[in-house]
C-alpha positions in Angstrom: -66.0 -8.9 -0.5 -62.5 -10.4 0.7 -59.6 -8.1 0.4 -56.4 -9.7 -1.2 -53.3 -10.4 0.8 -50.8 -7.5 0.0 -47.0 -8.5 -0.3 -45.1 -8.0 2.4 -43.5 -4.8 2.4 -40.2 -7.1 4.4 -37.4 -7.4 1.7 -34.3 -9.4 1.6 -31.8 -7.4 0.4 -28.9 -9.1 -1.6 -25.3 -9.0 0.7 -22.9 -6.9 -0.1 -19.7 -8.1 -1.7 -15.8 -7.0 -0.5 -15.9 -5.2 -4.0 -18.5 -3.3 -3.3 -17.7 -2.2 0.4 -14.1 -1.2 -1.1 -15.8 1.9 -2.9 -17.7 2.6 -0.2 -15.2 4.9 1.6 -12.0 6.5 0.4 -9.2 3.8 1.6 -7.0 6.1 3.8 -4.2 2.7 3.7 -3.2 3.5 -0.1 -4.3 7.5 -0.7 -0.8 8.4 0.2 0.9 7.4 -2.4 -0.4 10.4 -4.5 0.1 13.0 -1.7 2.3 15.9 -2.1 6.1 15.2 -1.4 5.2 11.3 -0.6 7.1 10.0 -3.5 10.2 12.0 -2.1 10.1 10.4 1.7 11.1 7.5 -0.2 14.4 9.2 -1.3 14.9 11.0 2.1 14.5 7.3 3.7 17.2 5.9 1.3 19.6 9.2 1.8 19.2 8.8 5.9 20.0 5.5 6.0 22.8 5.3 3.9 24.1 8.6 6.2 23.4 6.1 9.2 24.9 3.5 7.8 28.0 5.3 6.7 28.7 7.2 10.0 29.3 3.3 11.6 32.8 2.5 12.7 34.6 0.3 10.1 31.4 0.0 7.3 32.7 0.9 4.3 30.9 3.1 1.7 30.4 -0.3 -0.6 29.2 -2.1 2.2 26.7 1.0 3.5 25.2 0.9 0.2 24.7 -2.6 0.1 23.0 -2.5 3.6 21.2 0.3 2.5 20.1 -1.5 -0.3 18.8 -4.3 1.6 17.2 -2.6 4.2 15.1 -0.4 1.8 14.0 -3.7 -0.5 13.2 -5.7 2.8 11.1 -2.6 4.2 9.1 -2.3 1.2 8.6 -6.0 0.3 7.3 -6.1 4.0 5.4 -2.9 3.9 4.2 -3.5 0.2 3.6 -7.1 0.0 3.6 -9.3 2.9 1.1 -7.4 5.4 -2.5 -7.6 4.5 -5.4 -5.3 5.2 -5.4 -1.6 7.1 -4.2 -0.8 10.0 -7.5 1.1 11.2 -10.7 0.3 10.9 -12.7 3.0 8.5 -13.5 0.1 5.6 -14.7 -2.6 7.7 -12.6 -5.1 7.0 -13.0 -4.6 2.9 -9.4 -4.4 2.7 -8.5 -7.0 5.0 -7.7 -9.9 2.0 -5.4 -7.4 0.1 -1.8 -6.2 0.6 -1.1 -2.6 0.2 0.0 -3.6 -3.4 -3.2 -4.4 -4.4 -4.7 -1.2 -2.4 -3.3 1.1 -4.7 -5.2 2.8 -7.7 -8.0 -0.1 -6.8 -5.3 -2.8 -8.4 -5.1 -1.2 -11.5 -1.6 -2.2 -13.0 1.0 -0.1 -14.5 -0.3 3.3 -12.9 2.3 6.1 -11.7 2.7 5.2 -8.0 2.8 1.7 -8.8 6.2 2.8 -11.8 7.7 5.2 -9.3 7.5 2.6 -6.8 9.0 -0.5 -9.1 11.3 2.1 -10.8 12.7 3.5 -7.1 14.4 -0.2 -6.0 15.5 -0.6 -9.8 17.7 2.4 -9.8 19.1 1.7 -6.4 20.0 -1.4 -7.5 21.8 0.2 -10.5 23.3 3.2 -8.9 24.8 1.1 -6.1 
């Protein structure tokens, strides 16, 4: 009596996609935004700056909030849209392809961070 060949118990197991490794872990890059007292850092930036700004010889209060202006839209376009990826290394590299834009609330669109955060620039434009 000959015995069958069994299957091999050796498996190839399907890779794993970016989408998949970015639920993995909690992503420590975009969390913040929903922290206590986060959304009002960006008010105490814009309040310290202009304070900076004004307290400089010969600026007037127009031009301070103009600088201020652009100094808080430049920040957060860099710190928002240009850089890619997290800045340690808990996901293993799942983030590395997306800005911290597309970090927060997974890329889901019109959340509250993401209004606050495109409502903040909008009324400093306005109230300057």
């Amino acid at each position: 009596m000959a015995r069958s060949r069994s299957r091999s118990f050796i498996t190839t197991e399907k890779p794993t996609t970016y989408d998949e490794d970015q639920f993995a872990l909690p992503n420590l890059n975009s969390n913040w935004v929903y922290y206590k007292g986060a959304w009002l850092v960006h008010i105490i930036l814009i309040i310290c700056v202009k304070i900076l700004l004004s307290s400089v010889p010969g600026v007037s209060s127009e031009t301070s909030w103009t600088l201020t202006n652009l100094s808080y839209m430049l920040g957060s376009f860099v710190m928002f849209h240009w850089v890619k990826g997290v800045p340690f290394d808990f996901n293993s590299g799942a983030y590395d392809g997306l800005t911290l834009w597309e970090q927060i609330d997974n890329g889901a669109q019109f959340t509250p961070a993401k209004k606050y955060l495109t409502a903040l620039p909008i009324g400093l434009y306005i109230f300057t």
